[in-house]
N, C-alpha and C positions, 0 to 999 in steps of 0.2 A: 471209797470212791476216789477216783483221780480223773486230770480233768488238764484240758491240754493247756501250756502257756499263752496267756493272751497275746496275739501278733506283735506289738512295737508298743512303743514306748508311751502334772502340770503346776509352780506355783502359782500365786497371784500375779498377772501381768499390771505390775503395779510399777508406774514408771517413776524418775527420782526425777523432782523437777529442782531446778537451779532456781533460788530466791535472789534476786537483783538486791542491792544495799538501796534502803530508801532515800532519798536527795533531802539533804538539810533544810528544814522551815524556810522559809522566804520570809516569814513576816516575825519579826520580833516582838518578846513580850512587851518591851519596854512602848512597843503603840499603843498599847489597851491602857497601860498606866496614865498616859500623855492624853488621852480623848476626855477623858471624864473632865479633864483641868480645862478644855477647851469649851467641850461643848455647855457645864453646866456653871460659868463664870456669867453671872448676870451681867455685865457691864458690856461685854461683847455681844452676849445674846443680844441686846435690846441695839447694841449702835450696827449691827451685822443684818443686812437684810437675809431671809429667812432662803431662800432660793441659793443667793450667791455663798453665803454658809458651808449649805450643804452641797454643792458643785466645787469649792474649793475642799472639804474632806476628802472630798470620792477622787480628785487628783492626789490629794494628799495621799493619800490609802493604796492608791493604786501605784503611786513612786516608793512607797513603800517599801510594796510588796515586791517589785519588781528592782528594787537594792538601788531605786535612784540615790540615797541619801543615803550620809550612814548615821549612826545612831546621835554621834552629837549635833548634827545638822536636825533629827530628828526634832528633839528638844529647842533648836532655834528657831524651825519655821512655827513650832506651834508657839510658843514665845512671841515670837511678830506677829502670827495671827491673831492671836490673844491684843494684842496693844494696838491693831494694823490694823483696820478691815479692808482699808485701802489694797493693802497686799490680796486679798481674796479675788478684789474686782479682777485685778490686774492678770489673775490663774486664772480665771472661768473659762471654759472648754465654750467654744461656740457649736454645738447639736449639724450646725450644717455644714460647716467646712472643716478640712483638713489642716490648712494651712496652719490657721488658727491653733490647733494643737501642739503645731511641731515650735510655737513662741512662746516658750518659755524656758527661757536659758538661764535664770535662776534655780531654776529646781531639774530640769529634764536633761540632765549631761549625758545619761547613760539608759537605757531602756533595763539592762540588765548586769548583774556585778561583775564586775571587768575579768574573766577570766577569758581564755583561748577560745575554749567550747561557744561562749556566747556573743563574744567580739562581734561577730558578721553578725546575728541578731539581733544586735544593738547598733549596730550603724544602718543595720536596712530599716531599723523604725525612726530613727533620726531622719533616715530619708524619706521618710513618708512610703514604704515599700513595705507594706504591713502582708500582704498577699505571701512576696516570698519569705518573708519570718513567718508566714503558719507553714508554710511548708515544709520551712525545717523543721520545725516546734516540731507539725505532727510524722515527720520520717522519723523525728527522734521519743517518739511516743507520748509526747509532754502536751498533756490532752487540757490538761486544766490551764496553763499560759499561752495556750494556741486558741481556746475560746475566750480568755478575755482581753485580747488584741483583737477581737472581733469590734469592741468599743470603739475602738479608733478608725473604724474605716464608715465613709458616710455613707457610701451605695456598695457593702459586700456584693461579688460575683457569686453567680451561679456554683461554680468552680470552685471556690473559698468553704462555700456552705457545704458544697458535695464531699471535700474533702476532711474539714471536718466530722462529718454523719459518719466517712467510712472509719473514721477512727473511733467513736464514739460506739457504731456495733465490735469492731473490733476485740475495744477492750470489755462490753457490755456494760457500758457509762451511760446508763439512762439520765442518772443526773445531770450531766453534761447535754447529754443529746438534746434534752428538755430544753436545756439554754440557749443552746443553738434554735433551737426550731421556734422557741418563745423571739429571737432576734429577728427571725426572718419575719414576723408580724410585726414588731417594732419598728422597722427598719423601713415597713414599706415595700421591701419586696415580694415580686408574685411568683410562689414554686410553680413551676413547670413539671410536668408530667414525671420528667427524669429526678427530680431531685422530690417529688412525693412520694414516688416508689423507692424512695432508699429512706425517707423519714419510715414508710409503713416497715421497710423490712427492720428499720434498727429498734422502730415500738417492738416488733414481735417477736424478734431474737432476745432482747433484754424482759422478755416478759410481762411488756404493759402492752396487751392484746387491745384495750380498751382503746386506751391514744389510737393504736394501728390502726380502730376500725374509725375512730372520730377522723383522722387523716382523711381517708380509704372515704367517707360520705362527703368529705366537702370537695374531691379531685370534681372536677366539671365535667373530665375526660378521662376514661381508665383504658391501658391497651392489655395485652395478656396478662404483663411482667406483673401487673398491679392485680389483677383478680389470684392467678396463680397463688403470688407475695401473701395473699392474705389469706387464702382456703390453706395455704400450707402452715400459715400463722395457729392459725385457728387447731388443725392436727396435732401439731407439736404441743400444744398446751391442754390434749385431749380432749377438747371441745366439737368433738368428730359430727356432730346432728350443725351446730354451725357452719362447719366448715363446706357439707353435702347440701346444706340452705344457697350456699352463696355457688357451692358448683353449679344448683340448680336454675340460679340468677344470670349465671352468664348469660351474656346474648349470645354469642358465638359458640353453642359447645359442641366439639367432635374429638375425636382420637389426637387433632394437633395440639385443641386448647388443652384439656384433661392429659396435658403431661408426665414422659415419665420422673420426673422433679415430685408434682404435687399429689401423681398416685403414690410416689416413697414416702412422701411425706406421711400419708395417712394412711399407709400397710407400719408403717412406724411407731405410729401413734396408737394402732388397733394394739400393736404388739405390747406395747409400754402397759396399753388398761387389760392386757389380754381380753378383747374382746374380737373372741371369734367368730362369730353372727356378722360385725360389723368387715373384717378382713373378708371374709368368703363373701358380701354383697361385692367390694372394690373388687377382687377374682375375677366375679361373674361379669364385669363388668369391662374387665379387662381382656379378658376373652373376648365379649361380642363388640369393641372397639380396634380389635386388633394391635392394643400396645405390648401383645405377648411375644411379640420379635424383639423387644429391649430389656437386653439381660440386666439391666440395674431395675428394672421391673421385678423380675423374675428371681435377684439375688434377695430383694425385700420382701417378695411374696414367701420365700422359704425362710427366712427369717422369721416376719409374721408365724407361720404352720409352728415354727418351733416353740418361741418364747409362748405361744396359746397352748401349747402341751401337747398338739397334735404332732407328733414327732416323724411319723410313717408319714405327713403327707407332707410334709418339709423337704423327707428325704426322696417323694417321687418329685419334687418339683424340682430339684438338684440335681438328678438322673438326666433330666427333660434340657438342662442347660446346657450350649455345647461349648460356648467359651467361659470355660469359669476359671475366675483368678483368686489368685492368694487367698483374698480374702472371703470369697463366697466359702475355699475350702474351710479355711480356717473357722470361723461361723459354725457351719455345718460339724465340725469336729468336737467344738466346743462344746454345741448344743445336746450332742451326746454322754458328754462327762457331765452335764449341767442336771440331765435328765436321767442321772443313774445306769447309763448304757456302757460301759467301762470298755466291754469287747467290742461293740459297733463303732464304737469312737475311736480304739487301737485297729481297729481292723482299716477305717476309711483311714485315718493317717498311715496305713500300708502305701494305699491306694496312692494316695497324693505324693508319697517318695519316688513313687512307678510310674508315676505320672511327667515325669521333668518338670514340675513345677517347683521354683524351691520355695522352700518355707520361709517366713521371716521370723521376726523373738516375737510375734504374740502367738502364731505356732505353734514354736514350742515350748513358751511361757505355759499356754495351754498344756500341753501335754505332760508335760515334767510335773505341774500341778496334779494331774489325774495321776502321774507314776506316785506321787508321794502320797494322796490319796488313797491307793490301793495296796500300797510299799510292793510298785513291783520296780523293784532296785534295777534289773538285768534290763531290761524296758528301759529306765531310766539310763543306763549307762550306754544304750545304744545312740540314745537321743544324742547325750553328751561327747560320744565316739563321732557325728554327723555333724557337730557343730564346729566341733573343733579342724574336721579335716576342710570343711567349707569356708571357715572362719566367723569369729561373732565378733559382735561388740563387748567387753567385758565391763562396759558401763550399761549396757541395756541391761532391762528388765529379765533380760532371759539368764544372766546371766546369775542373778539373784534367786531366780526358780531353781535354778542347780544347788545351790547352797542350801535352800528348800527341802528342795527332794531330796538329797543326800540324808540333811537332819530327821526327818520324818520316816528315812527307810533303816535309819539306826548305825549307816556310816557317817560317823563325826570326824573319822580321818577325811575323806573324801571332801566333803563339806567343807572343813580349813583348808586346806588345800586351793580350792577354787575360790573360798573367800579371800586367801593370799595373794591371789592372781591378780586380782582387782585392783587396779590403783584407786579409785576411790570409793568403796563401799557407799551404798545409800542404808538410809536406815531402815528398809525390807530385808538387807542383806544382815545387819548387824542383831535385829531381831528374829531371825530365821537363824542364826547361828545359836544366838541367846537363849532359844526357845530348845534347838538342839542340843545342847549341854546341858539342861535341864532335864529333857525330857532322857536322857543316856545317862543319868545317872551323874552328872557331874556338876554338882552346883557352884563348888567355889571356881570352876572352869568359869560357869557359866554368867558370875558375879563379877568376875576380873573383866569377863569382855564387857560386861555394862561399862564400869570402870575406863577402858582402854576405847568406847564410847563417846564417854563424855569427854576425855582427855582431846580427843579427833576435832572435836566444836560439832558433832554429830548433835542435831537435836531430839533427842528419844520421844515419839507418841505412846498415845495411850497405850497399842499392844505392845511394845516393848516392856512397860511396866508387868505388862500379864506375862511375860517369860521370868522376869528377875522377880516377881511375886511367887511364882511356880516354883523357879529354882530354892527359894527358899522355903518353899512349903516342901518340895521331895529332901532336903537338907535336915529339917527341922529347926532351921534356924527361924526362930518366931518373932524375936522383940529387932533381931533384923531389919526382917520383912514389915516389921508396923513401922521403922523407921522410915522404911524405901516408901508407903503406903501414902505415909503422911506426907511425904518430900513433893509424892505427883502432883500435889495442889499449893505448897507452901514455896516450895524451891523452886519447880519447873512449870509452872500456873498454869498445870494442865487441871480441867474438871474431874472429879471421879466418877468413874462409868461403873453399869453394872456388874461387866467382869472384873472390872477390880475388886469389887465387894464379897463375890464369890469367890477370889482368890486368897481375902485376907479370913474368910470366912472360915475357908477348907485349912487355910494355915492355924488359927485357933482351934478347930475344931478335933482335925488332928492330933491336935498335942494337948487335947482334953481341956483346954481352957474356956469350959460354953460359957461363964458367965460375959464374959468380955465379947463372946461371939454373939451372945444374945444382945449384948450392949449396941455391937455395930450394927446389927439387922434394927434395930430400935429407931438408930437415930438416922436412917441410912435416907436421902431425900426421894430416893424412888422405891418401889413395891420392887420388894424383892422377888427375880424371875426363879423358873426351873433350875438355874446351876446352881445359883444362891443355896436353896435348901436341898437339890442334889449334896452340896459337897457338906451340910451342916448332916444331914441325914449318914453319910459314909464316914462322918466321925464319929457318932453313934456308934455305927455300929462296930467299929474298934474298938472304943472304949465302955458299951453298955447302955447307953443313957436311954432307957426307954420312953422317959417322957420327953426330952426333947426327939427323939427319934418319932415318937405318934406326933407329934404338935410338926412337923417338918413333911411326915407323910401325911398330913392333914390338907396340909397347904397344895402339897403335888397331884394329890386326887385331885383338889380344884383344879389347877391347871392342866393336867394331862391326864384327865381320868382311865384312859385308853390306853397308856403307858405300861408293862407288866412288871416292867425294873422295879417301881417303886413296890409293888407287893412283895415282891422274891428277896430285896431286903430288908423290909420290915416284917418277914416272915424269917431270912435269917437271924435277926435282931432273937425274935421271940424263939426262935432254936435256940441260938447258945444259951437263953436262959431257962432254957426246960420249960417254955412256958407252951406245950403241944396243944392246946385245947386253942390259944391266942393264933397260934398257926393254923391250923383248922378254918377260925373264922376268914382268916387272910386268905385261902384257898377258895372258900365257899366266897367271897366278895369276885373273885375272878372268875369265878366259873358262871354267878350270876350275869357278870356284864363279859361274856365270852372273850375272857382272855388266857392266851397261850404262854406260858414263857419263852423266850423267845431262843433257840436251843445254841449252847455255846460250842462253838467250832475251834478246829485250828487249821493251820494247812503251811503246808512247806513247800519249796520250790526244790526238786535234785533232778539237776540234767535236764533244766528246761521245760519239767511238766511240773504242775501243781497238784500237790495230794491231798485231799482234802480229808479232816476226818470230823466226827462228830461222838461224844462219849457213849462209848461203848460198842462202837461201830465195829462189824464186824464183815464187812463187805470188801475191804480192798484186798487184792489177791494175795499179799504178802500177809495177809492179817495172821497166818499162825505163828512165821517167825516171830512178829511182834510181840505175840500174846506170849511166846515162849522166852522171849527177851525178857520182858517185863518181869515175869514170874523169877526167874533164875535172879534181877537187880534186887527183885522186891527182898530176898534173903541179903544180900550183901547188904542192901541200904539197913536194914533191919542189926545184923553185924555192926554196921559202925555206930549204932543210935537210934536211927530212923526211928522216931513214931508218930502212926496218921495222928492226923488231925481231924474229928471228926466230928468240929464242933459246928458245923454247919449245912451238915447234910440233913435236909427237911422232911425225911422220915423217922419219926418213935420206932426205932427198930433195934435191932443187939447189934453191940458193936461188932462182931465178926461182921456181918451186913455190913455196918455203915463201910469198915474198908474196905471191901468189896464195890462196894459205890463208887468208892474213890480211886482204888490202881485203875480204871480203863477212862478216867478224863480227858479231851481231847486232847490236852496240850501234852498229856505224858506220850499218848498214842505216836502225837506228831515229830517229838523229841525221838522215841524209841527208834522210830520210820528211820528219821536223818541218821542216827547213830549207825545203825545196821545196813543204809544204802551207803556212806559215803569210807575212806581210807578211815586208818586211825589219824587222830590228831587233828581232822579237819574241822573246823567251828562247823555247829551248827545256827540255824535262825531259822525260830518259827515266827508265828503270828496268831492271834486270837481277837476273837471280835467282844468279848466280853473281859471284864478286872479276874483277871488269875485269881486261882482259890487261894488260899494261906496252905491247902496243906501240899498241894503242887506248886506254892515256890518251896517248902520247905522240903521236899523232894527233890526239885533239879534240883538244887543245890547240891544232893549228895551225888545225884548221877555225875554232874559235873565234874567230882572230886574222883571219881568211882573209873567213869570213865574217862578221867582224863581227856575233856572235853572243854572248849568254848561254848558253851549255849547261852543264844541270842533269845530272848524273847520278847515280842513285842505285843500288851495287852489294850484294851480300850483307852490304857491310863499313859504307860511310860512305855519304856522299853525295860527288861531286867536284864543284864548282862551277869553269867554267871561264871565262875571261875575258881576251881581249887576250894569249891566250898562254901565259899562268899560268895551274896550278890551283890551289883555296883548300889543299889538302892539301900543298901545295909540293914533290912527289916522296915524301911522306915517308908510305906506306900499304902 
């Protein structure tokens, strides 16, 4: 069968955020040392009254912090205060005037240490002009010294308080916000309408729904912004039956109040719990209110249809829309690669290129992700033909998807290339490379760029460790990779995660070391998932081990009883060992809980259309020459060496049979197809959705040499690149 090329052309739209250098302590250790000497000296306690004490501290503490002193001055006022108490009267802050604080020109010279940056912030609190030092504070982000200049003013403005809140949501500084909102009842002052509706929105944004609703009961007075503020509170945190409570409260409800703001919010919230029932009530509701004239309605309801898994009703609400932008496309495109739709996802990105609307990098972050998803490379390199004539950013995310998709489609030229382009690689880019030269057969490629990584002041996460673990597990390089293993929690204080486990796993396993592998699963601190004993289970069956092979498929029954993979290899297992009756039961367990195997394909791309074959297929139109190809290699390969393999073919039959089994697997089919459509000398690349047998890679291999061929292959696991004979994985997969 053959099958047309999908219309046009995703990796992770994974953006690289810039980390700010964090600003030097304020407060020195040397204060914690100096309090203890202060406060538990009995001869002071008892001549110190107990109030004035503790008011000359908290000035203390707070010139501290703000670098009025420097460190030997530190030591001298607690020294006077210790022998002085006198000195404390003389500091006391008076609670109700201003003045009073700005006199004391022994300790208060400076509000903050004398650099350029703080200069005006220090002479505006000298001035008593505390207002415009939060002002700067919070343009300059500095949330924490902008609320405790709050201290120094006796009646904060309305304005002072507003603008700290909108920093406090900003950053999502509930703890700050608290402080703030805790001052505004100390202080005396009475919020007003405007500045409760911005405490409820910064409770709700930061996740304390609770605060937002205690606010929200004590306002005297609520106008939209405040009922709205809180039913979309309420959405966002999935609490959708609260949220339709308080719509139901409104006094005023019509199509103005029930906004399209707070129906997003909770077509948003439906979508997050998938809950469908709740989405199609907001619909019907939305319909007989008339807000279906506002496309940011209409762009959350299709949203909603998707992420619930109704996908067809996503895509008539999408239809229905008549100004849709970037982003409703792009949603909409997604939601089809999300939802296993590979052609309806290339086909609507047709749509949207015909459309004059252009794409932005989560577009085609999207897309390139689905090309390398599907390895449709030709796809992929149209996308990348469209970026480049339009122009990208080569620091966006998209640009990293390219590096991606290239690695994944089995060009690693391509891939460097675009990773070279990049003036500053993030670490999606360097892991996407990383993970590339592993998965192509190139480990110590793929080890040097770890290397050429760290050397950048690049900080590697967790998946980056799962390529340079891979790399070394397709290498066989083992006491390596238990170095690199151990380094992610000793060296670079990152946690180890499950895939780590299964990667150090498949690397013992593979190179036949189970005791050690049994050791890491032993002591490993979470329940080992499906890869874990995946990859213990496929060292088995390399190297024989039948009882850790049943003790692995013991565990994967539990887990994914529904699974057919784990039977068909521990039913190979029990083939190579001639053990037929042990095969038998493994068949008869699948057949009782009706399962298929799952049948293994290959397919190739020549001229644009995709051929697809399946073993032993005998349907596509060219199938004679192929079968006559085959036959006429099967004597040459045979000539140089060649003998099947056919220790894993799961019928008790004679070997003339089992070979027979074996010349028409798909991936030979697919190989034959590319050889006999394309010139001499042209590489071939197929694809397979299942781990290539051992006795077809021990095949291309000779065709390769035979026919003086490139063959590409790329199987559930790696890629095999083969050439003159050799593959790039050197037996070792």
């Amino acid at each position: 069968m053959f099958l047309p090329s999908p219309l046009a052309s995703s990796v992770l739209p994974v953006s690289s955020h810039r980390l700010r250098p964090p600003r030097p302590t304020l407060i020195s250790p040397a204060l914690f040392s100096l309090l203890p000497f202060f406060w538990f000296n009995s001869d002071a306690h008892r001549e110190t009254n107990r109030t004035t004490t503790a008011q000359i501290l908290k000035d203390f503490i707070f010139g501290v912090f703000f670098g009025l002193v420097s460190d030997v001055q530190r030591g001298k006022i607690c020294l006077t205060m210790h022998f002085n108490a006198s000195l404390g009267q003389e500091l006391t802050h008076s609670s109700s005037s201003q003045t009073s604080q700005l006199n004391k020109p022994q300790i208060h010279k400076t509000f903050f240490k004398s650099n350029t940056k703080d200069a005006l912030i220090s002479r505006l609190c000298n001035d008593g002009k505390f207002k415009e030092a939060i002002d700067i504070l919070c343009h300059q982000k500095r949330l924490s010294e902008a609320v405790q200049l709050l201290h120094h003013i006796d009646k904060p403005s309305a304005s002072i308080y507003s603008t700290l809140l909108q920093l406090c949501l900003h950053q999502r500084a509930l703890a700050q916000g608290k402080l703030v909102h805790a001052h505004t009842r100390a202080s005396g002052f009475m919020p007003g309408m405007f500045i409760c509706n911005r405490l409820i929105d910064m409770y709700a944004k930061c996740g304390s729904i609770v605060d937002a609703q205690m606010v929200f009961d004590e306002m005297p007075e609520r106008d939209l912004c405040s009922w709205n503020t809180m039913i979309s509170g309420y959405a966002k945190v999935g609490q959708l039956a609260e949220a339709r409570k308080l719509f139901d409260e409104m006094p005023q409800r019509d199509n103005f109040s029930w906004t399209a703001f707070t129906v997003s919010s909770v077509l948003a919230a439906s979508a997050a719990i998938q809950s469908l029932r709740m989405g199609k009530e907001i619909h019907g509701y939305i319909m007989r209110t008339g807000l279906d004239s506002d496309e940011v309605v209409w762009s959350a309801l299709s949203d909603m249809y998707g992420k619930c898994g109704s996908i067809e009703e996503a895509r008539r609400i999408f239809d229905k829309m008549v100004n849709r932008d970037i982003v409703t496309w792009t949603a909409m495109i997604d939601r089809y690669f999300e939802d296993g739709k590979k052609e309806e996802g290339f086909s609507l990105f047709s749509e949207l290129m015909k459309s004059g609307i252009r794409p932005n990098e989560f577009t085609f972050a999207g897309v390139l992700n689905a090309c390398a998803q599907h390895a449709a490379e030709n796809l992929g390199k149209q996308v990348h033909g469209y970026m480049t004539r339009i122009g990208f950013d080569p620091l966006s995310f998209a640009a990293s998807a390219l590096v991606h998709m290239y690695s994944k489609c089995g060009n690693i030229e391509n891939a460097n290339k675009v990773f070279n382009e990049m003036p500053c690689p993030d670490v999606v880019s360097w892991t996407s490379l990383i993970a590339g030269h592993a998965q192509n057969g190139q480990p110590n490629e793929a080890l040097q760029l770890f290397k050429l990584l760290l050397d950048s002041g690049t900080k590697p996460d967790h998946i980056t460790f799962v390529g340079v673990l891979s790399a070394c597990t397709h290498a066989g390089l083992v006491d390596k990779g238990l170095e690199y293993f151990h380094s992610i929690k000793a060296k670079h204080g990152l946690t180890h995660t499950a895939d780590h486990y299964s990667c150090v796993v498949d690397l013992l396993a593979r190179a036949g070391r189970f005791e050690e592998a049994k050791n890491i699963i032993n002591e490993m601190p979470m329940k080992p998932d499906k890869y874990l004993w995946a990859s213990l289970i496929g060292g088995c069956r390399i190297h024989g081990n039948l009882t850790l092979a049943k003790r692995a498929a013991d565990a994967l029954f539990e887990i994914e009883p529904e699974n057919p993979t784990t039977y068909i290899t521990l039913a190979n297992i029990y083939a190579t060992a001639g053990m037929w009756g042990e095969v038998t039961e493994v068949r008869k367990m699948m057949d009782k809980r009706g399962l298929i195997k799952k049948p293994g394909l290959s397919w190739i791309e020549i001229k644009r259309e995709v051929h697809v074959f399946l073993v032993g297929d005998t349907s596509h139109p060219r199938y004679d020459e192929i079968h006559h190809y085959l036959h006429e290699l099967s004597k040459r390969m045979k000539e140089e060496g060649y003998v099947p393999d056919t220790n894993f073919v799961l019928h008790d039959v004679e070997e003339e049979q089992k070979e027979q089994n074996l010349s028409y697997h798909s991936e030979k089919l697919a190989v034959a197809f590319g050889i006999i459509s394309t010139p001499p000398g042209t590489p071939i690349k197929a694809f397979k959705n299942l781990r290539t047998c051992v006795d077809c890679h021990t095949a291309i291999k000779f065709v390769s040499k035979i026919a003086n061929r490139k063959i590409i292959v790329r199987d559930s696991n790696r890629f095999h690149c083969f050439e003159g004979g050799i593959c790039s994985c050197r037996d070792y997969w």
